[in-house]
Steps between C-alpha positions, in 0.01 A plus 500: 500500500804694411586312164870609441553538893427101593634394162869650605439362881402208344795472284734578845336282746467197271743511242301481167595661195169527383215535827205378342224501748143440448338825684164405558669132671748734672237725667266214566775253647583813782176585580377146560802476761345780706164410459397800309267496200631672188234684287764678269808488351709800379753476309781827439809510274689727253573330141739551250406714163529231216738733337721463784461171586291312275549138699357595820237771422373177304525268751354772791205579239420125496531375874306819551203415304483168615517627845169744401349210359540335848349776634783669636518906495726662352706838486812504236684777384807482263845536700706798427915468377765632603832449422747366785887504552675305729864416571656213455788336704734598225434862511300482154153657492198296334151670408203287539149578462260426758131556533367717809109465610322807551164544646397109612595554877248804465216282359563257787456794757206682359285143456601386809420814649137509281385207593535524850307775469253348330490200722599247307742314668576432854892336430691682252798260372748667342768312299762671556832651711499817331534730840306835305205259602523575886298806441235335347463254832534800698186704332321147460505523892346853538212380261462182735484730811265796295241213391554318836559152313786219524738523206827305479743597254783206435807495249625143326834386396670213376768445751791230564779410710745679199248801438678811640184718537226374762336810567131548442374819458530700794147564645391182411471138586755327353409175291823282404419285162771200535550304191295168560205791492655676164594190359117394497415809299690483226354586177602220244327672194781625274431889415819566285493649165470204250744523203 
């Protein structure tokens, strides 16, 4: 899973200010709609530094080591900033800071790619619409035809009637998530910073 990727398409599709999805529910609820059995989780995102953004790299830090403590693996790196300027209908500039990951949809290639090497999966699900991904489908289906073996590679997203984006990605079967299926998933623990 693409952490910051589904929690913005997420956030798009369904409206929440703050996507809180239980992973490990998430990936299990799909997979048991295509019959498939899931025998791992992984789970990709960029965090903020706490001295940038001391809120959410506390709440990230604890949702992530629940979700290791469910089993889930994981891949984090801290998101980079960069300052921002935009225009505003008045002419005025504003500056904003905004953090940029680096590296994560990397990770997600190279495992993806390793493992199907290694045999260890014949579906690869990829949460995700993050289009750098189509090469990794495409070299997943050389290593299917080089070890002469089925492997599907899919892509889920949330998706709804307002959601502007309904595009897997390309190379891959494309797995809507509608929100009856999200809304089962949610995560009710509360991971933010007491105090």
């Amino acid at each position: 899973m693409d952490g910051q990727n589904l929690f913005h398409s997420v956030k798009k599709a369904f409206g929440y200010l703050r996507p809180n999805y239980n992973v490990l529910r998430l990936a299990q609820a799909v997979c048991a709609s295509r019959r498939w059995d899931l025998t791992a989780v992984r789970f990709y995102t960029g965090i903020p530094d706490p001295r940038d953004d001391p809120y959410w790299h506390a709440f990230w830090s604890w949702k992530l080591t629940v979700m290791g403590r469910e089993g889930v693996v994981l891949f984090s790196r801290s998101l980079r900033y960069r300052n921002r300027k935009v225009i505003l209908p008045d002419g005025t500039t504003h500056t904003y800071r905004e953090g940029e990951e680096k590296g994560i949809d990397v990770r997600i290639a190279i495992d993806a790619i390793r493992l199907a090497h290694h045999e260890d999966y014949d579906v690869a699900l990829i949460f995700s619409q993050d289009q750098d991904l189509s090469e990794v489908a495409k070299e997943i289906r050389t290593i299917s035809r080089e070890q002469d073996r089925w492997i599907k590679v899919a892509s889920a997203f949330p998706t709804s009637p307002t959601a502007r984006n309904r595009r897997g990605i390309d190379h891959t079967d494309w797995i809507s998530i509608d929100g009856a299926t999200y809304s089962s998933c949610i995560d009710r623990r509360d991971y933010r910073p007491k105090g």
